[in-house]
C-alpha positions in Angstrom: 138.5 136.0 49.2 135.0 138.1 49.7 134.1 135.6 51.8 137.3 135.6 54.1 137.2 139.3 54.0 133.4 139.5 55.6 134.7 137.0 57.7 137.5 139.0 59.0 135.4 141.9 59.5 133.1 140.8 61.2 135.4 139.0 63.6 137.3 142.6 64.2 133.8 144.2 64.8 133.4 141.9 67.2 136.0 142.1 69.3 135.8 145.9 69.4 133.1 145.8 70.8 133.2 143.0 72.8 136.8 143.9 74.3 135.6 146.8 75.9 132.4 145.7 77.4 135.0 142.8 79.2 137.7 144.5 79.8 135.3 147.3 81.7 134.4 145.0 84.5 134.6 146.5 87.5 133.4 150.1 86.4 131.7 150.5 89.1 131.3 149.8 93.5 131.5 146.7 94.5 129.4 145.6 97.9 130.5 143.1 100.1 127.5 141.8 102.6 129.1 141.2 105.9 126.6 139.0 108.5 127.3 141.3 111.3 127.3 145.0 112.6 130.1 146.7 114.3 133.1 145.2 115.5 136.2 143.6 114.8 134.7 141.1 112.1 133.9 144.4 110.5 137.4 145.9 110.5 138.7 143.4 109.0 136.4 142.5 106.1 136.8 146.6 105.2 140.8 146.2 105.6 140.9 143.0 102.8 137.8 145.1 101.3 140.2 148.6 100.7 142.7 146.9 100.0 140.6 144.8 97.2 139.4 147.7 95.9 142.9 149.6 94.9 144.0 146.3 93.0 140.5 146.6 91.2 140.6 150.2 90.6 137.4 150.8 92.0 135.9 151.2 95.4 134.8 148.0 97.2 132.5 149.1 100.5 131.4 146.5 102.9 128.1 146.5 103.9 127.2 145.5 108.0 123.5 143.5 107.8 123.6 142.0 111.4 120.8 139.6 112.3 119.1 136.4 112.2 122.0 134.8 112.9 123.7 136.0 109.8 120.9 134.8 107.6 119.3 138.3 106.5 122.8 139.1 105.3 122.7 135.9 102.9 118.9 136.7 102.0 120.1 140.2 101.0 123.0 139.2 98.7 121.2 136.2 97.3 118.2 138.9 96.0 121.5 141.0 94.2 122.3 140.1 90.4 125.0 137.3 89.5 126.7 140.1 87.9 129.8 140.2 90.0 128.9 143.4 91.9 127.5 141.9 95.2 130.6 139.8 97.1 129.1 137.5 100.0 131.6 137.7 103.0 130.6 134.0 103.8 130.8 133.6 107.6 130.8 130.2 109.3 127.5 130.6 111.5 125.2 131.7 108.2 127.5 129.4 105.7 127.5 126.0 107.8 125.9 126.1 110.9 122.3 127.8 110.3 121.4 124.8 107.1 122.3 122.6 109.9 120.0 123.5 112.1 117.1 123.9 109.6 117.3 127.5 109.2 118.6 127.8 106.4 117.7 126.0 102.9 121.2 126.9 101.0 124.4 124.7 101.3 127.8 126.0 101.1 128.1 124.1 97.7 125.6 126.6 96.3 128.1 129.6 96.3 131.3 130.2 94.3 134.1 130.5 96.5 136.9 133.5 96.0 139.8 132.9 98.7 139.4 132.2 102.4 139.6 135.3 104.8 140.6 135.3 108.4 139.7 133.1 111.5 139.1 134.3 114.9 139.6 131.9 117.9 137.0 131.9 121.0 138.0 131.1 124.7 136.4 130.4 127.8 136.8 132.9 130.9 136.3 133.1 134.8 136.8 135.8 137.2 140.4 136.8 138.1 139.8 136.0 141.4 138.3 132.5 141.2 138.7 130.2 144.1 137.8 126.8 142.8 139.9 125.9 139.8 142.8 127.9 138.5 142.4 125.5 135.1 140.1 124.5 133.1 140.3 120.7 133.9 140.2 121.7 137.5 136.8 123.1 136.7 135.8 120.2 134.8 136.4 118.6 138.0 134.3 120.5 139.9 131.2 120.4 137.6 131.5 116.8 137.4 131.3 117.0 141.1 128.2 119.7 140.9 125.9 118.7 138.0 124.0 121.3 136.7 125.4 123.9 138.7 128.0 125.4 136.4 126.0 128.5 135.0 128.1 130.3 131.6 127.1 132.4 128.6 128.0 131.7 125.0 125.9 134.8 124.4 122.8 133.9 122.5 121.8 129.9 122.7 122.2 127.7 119.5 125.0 130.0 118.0 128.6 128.5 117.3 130.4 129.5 120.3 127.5 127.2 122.0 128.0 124.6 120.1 131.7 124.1 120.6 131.3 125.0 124.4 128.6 122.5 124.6 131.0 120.2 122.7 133.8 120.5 125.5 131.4 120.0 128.7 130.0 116.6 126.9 133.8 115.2 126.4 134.1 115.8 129.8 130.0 114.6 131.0 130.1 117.8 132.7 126.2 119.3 132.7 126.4 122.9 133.2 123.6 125.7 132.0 124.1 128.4 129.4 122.2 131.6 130.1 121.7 133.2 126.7 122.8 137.2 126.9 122.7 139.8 124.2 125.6 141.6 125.3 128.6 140.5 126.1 130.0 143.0 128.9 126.7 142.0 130.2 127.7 138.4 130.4 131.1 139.5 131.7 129.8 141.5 134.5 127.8 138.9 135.5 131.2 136.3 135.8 132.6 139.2 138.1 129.9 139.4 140.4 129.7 135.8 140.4 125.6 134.8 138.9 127.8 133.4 136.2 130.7 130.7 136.1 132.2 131.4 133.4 131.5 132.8 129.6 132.4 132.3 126.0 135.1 135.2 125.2 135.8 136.4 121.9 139.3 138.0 120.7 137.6 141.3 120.1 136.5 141.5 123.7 139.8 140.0 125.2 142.0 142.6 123.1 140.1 145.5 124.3 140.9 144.5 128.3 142.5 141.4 128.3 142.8 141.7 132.5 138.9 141.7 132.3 138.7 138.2 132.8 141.1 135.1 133.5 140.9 132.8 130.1 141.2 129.2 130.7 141.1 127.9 127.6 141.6 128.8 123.8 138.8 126.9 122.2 141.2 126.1 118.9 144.3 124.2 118.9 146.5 126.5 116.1 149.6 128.5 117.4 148.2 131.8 116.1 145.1 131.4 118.3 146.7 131.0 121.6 148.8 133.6 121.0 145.8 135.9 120.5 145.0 135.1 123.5 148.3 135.9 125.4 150.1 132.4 125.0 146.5 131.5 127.1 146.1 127.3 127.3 144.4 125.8 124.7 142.6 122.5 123.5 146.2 121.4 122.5 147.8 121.5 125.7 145.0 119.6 127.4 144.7 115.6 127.8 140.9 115.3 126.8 140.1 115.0 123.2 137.3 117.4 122.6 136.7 116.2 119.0 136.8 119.8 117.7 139.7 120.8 115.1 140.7 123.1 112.4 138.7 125.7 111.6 135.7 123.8 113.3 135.6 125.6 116.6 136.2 129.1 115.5 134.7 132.0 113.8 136.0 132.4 110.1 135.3 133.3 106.8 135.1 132.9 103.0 134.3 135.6 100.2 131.7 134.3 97.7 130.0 134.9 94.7 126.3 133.9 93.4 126.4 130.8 91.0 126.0 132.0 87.3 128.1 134.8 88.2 130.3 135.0 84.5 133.5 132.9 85.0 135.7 136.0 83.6 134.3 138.3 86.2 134.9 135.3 89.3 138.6 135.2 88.2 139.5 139.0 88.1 137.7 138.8 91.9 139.8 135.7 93.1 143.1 137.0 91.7 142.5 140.8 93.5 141.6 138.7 96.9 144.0 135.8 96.2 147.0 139.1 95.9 145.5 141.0 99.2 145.6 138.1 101.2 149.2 137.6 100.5 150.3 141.7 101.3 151.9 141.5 104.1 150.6 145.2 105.4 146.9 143.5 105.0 148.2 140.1 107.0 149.5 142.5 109.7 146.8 144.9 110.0 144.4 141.4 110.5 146.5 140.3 112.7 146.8 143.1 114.8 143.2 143.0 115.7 143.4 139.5 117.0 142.4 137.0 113.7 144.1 134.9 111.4 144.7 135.5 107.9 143.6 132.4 106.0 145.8 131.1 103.1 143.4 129.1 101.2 142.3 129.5 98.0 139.0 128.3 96.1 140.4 125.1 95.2 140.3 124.3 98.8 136.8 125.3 99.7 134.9 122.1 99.5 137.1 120.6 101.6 137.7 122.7 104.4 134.4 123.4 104.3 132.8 120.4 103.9 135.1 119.3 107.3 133.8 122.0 109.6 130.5 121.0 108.2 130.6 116.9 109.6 132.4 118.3 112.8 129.7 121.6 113.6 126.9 118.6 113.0 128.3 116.6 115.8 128.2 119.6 117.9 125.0 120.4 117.0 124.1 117.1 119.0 126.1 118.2 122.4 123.7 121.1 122.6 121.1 118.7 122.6 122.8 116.4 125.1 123.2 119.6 127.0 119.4 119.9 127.4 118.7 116.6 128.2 121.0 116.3 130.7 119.9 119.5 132.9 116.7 118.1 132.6 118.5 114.7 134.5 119.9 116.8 137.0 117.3 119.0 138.2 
């Protein structure tokens, strides 16, 4: 009976003190590293950030680190404790596409994922007042006819709108040349006045003045995308198989946590963002701006994931096909 009584006690002592210390988590700000600055991407990570918050009854700020590709943004999360307090907002380009290309030493396998986010489509634009094609195909006609004399922008080289661009000239063994740009209304004032052929558009840009230019093609084959883009033609309505689906050929993202990061504290995070992504004032306040809401959950992360990953590494070989080939044609 003594025995069973200490026993008792101590178990009780336990749990007082241990039930608290549990059941205090979050107590304080959570961060959420986003890999870029101001923008679109940014408004919605804070709206699915707010909102996360107010289920966890604390405040959950978001915290732009553009550059490097997203890769200073990873660096800075990856130097916070596994405590729970740091969430990764896992875009595609740092996540999948820089290990790919060497510039990164992390795979995606290394984080734990909380729920997916929201995808944003990409397009391909030409002036309004274009002369030589009035479709995309028409203009693969015409560079097929012109090697190397298609000029276009995905706005800086070697980034994922590159690659998938790159990706849809090779179906077609259409050589053209991508002139890197820092700006995009740089890049679009340069298809105007004609030094450039066409550019990579995003959804941000097209909502903002979407008679700026004409877009050709919707670089993703979902519904939700060509509607983004003003019921715009996409890669589904087109004859050539580009080899790009899914999430493959368009921006998106995944909330993640550091490995080691206690399993209690990982579900309270993944049932707050699991609920968000399924309000529908969140999933219309995303959607307004242009992007997807994503429905996935983690069980589904390897798998997407790991899909986009085989696909972006074939693309990753256009852009080198792409260099070879302007070498060819000059």
């Amino acid at each position: 009976m003594k025995f069973t009584s200490v026993f008792t006690g101590a178990a009780l002592f336990l749990a007082m003190i241990g039930g608290p210390a549990l059941a205090q988590y979050p107590e304080r700000t959570i961060e959420a590293v986003l890999p870029s600055g101001a923008g679109p991407a940014l408004s919605v990570s804070q709206i699915i950030a707010d909102a996360m918050g107010k289920e966890l009854g604390v405040q959950l700020t978001v915290l732009a680190t553009p550059g490097a590709g997203g890769i200073k943004a990873f660096q800075t999360a990856l130097r916070k404790p596994a405590d729970g307090y740091t969430i990764i907002d896992g875009y595609v380009a740092p996540l999948v596409l820089q290990p790919i290309l060497g510039k990164a030493d992390w795979k995606h396998g290394d984080f734990i994922p909380l729920h997916a986010g929201a995808s944003n489509a990409f397009a391909i634009g030409w002036r309004t007042d274009e002369t030589r094609w009035s479709s995309f195909e028409e203009m693969m006609t015409w560079g097929k006819a012109n090697p190397g004399k298609l000029r276009y922008s995905s706005g800086q080289r070697n980034n994922l709108p590159h690659l998938v661009m790159a990706k849809a000239l090779q179906s077609y063994d259409v050589v053209a040349q991508n002139v890197p740009y820092n700006s995009p209304p740089a890049a679009n004032n340069d298809v105007k006045s004609g030094i450039l052929d066409f550019t990579f558009v995003n959804v941000g840009s097209y909502k903002q003045d979407p008679d700026a230019l004409k877009i050709g093609l919707v670089l993703s084959e979902q519904p939700a995308a060509k509607e983004a883009f003003g019921g715009a033609p996409s890669i589904a309505d087109i004859e050539a198989d580009l080899g790009i689906s899914g999430l493959a050929p368009m921006g998106w993202d995944w909330w993640l946590v550091k490995k080691d990061t206690a399993p209690e504290r990982v579900e309270k995070l993944r049932a707050a963002m699991g609920k968000v992504m399924k309000d529908p004032d969140v999933r219309s306040r995303i959607t307004r701006l242009g992007f997807v809401p994503l429905d996935w959950d983690h069980g589904d992360y390897d798998k997407i994931v790991s899909g986009v990953h085989d696909q972006l590494s074939t693309m990753a070989g256009a852009i080198k096909w792409e260099e070879e080939a302007l070498k060819a044609a000059k």
